[in-house]
N, C-alpha and C positions, 0 to 999 in steps of 0.2 A: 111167579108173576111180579112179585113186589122187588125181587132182584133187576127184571129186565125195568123197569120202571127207574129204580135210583140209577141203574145203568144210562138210560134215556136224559135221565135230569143231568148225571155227571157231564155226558156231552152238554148236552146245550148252553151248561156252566161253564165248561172251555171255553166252547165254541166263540161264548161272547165273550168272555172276556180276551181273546186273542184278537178278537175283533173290533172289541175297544181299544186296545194296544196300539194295534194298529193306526184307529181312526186319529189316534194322539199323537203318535209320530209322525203320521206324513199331515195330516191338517192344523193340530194344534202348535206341535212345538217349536214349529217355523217360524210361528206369528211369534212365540215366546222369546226365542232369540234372534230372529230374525226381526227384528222392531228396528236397530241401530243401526247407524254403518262403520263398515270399519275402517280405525281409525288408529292414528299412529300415537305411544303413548311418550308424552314431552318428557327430557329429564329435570328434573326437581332436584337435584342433589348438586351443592351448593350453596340454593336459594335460600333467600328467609322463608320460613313455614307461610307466613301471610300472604308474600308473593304466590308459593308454591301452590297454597288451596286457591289462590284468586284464578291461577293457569289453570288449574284442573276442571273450576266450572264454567271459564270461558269456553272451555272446549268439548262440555258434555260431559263429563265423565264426573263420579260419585266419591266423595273423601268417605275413606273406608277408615278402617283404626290408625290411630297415630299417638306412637308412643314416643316416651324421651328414654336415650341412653346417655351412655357417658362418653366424649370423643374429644383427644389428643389434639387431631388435627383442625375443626372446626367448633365458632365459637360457640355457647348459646342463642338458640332458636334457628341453627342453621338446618338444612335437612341433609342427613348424613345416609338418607337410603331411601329404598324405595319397590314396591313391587306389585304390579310388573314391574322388572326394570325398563330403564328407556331406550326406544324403538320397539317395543314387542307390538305386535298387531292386534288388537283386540276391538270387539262392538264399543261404539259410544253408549255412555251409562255404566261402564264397569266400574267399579270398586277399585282404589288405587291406597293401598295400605303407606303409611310414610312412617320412618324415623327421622327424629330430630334430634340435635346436639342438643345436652343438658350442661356440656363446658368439658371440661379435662377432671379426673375424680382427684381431688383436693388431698395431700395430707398436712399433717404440723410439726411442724422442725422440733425435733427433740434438742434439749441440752447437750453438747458434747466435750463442749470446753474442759481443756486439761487431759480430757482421754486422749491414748496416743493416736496415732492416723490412722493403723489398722484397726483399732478398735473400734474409731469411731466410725470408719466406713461402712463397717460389718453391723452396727447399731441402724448406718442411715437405710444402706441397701434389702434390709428388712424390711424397714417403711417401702420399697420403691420408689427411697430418693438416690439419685445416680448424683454425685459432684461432677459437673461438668469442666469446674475448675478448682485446682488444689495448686494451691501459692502459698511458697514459702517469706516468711515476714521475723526481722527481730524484735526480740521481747528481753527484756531485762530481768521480767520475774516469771516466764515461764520457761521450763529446762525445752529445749531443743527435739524437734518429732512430735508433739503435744500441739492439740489443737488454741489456738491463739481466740480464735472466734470463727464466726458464720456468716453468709450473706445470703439472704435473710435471714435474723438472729433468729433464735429459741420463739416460738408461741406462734410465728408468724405461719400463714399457709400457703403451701404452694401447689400448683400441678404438678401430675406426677409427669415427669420428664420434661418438666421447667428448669429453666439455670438457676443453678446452684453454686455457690463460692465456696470453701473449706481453705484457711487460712490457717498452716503450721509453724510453730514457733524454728529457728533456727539457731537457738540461741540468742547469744550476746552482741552477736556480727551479722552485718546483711543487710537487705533489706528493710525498709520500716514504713510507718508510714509519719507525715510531717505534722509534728506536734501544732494543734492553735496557739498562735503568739501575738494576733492581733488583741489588743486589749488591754493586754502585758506592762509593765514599764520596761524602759529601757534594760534596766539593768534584770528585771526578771527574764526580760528574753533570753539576756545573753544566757544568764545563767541554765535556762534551758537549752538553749545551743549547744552546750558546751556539756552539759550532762548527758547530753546524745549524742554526743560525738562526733558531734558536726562544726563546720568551719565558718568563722562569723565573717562576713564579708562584708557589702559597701552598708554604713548606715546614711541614710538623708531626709535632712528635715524638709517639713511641705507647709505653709499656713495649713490651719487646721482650726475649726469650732474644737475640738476635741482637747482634754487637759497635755498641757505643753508636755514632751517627755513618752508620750505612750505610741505605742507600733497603730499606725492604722493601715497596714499593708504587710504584708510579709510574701517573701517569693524564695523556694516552693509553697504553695499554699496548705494550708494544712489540709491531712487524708491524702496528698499525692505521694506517692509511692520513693523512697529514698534510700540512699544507700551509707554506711558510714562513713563521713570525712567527708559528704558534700558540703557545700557551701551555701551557705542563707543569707538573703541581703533585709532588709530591711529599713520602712522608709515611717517616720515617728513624726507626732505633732509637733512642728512649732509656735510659732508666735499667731494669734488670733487673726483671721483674715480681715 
């Protein structure tokens, strides 16, 4: 008697609850997501994050998480993702998850100077700095294949896959760049001229505030890239304007 009894209760325990199942799927959960219409979702990738959330509540829809990563291609505060991605069809009121650019991931120029160029390549491309450029330059006191300097020097930071300079000695011949000689006197230019190996060409005086005798001009300008035996003009103060 007490078996067909819990047998009795077992159904009616089913019973409703299949019954409540039921009444939830076809009455309740219509209203549940059936509340919104659907709606096409905009892209955000590109935008600045501000814009992006201002689109997203102009048009219903719920800022879901938003994280920052690291990205190459776009700057800080951009938004670099997104999901759904854009055009998926969804109810208004969904949740639209966003990444945003936190910039390119930063490193720091190691010292290299003096190591030779495979060396120091093998030192940078460790960090994930690639030289986009490697130029050769002479040097009087560094032997030839040895790195000369960097651009941007030691301490500075760059993005990774930012341009990079790596500047190799060639020796004694070549290349250089143009010594400063504004400032100079006459006769100290020359004598830098001339210790460079370079060829002194027109000098001319200009009134000038500046003391009689000194370069206040020089052509190539210094830091322009020059070859041995070119030619430097230079134009010095004269008499008080």
């Amino acid at each position: 008697m007490n078996i067909k009894k819990l047998i009795i209760w077992l159904i009616i325990l089913i019973g409703s609850f299949g019954l409540g199942f039921a009444v939830f799927n076809i009455f309740i959960m219509p209203r549940i997501v059936g509340t919104g219409k659907d709606v096409t979702v905009p892209s955000l990738i590109g935008k600045p994050l501000v814009l992006a959330q201002k689109m997203l509540l102009e048009q219903s829809f719920v800022i879901g998480e938003t994280r920052a990563v690291f990205d190459t291609i776009f700057p800080q505060g951009i938004v670099v993702g997104q999901k759904p991605p854009a055009g998926s069809i969804v109810r208004s009121g969904r949740k639209i998850n966003i990444l945003v650019s936190k910039g390119a991931l930063k490193v720091k120029i190691p010292f290299v100077e003096q190591m030779s160029e495979d060396q120091a390549i093998r030192v940078l491309n460790s960090l994930g700095i690639n030289p986009t450029i490697v130029e050769s330059l002479r040097s009087a006191t560094i032997s030839a294949g040895k790195i000369i300097s960097t651009e941007p020097g030691p301490g500075s930071e760059i993005p990774i896959g930012g341009q990079f300079e790596v500047f190799v000695s060639s020796g004694s011949s070549g290349i250089f760049l143009m010594p400063m000689l504004v400032g100079l006197s006459v006769n100290e230019a020359i004598d830098s001229i001339r210790s460079n190996g370079l060829a002194l060409g027109m000098i001319q005086q200009i009134p000038s505030d500046e003391p009689k005798g000194y370069v206040v001009i020089q052509y190539p300008e210094d830091g322009m890239r020059i070859r041995t035996g070119d030619t430097v003009r230079l134009i010095v103060s004269g008499k008080k304007r």
